[in-house]
N, C-alpha and C positions, 0 to 999 in steps of 0.2 A: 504494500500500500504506500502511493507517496506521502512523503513527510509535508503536511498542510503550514506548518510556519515555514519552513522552506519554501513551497507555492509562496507564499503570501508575501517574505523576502524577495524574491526573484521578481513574482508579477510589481510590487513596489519600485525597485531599482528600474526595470521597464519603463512604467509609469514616468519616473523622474527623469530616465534617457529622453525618454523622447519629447515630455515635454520642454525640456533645458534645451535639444537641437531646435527645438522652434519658435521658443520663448526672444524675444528678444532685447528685455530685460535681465532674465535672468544673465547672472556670469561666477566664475568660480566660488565670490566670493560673497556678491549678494543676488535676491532673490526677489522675484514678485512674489506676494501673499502666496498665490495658487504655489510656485515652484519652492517655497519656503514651507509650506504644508506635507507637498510631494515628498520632499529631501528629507522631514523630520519622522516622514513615517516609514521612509527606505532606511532611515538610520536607527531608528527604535526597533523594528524588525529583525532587522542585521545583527542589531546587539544584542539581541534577545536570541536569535538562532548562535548563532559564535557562542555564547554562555553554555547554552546548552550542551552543543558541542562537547567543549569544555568540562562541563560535569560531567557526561558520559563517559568521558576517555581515562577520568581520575577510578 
């Protein structure tokens, strides 16, 4: 069975790819609202799958 925080990480990072290629405000280092949302939920994900990870392997 796939691992569903992983879907949810990957589809997130997705999410924030694409709309950064077309945002054009957005830039490495600040954000529109939208791409400032996108970014914090591909990073909350992220950290939350890696954690995991992490406990698993100990």
């Amino acid at each position: 069975m796939p691992d569903d925080l992983h879907r949810r990480y990957q589809d997130a990072h997705t999410g924030h790819r694409e709309h950064a290629s077309t945002c054009t405000t957005c830039t490495d280092t600040s954000r529109c609202p939208t791409g400032q949302r996108l970014y914090e939920t591909f990073t909350r994900l992220q950290d939350a799958y890696l954690n995991r990870q992490r406990q698993e392997r100990r």
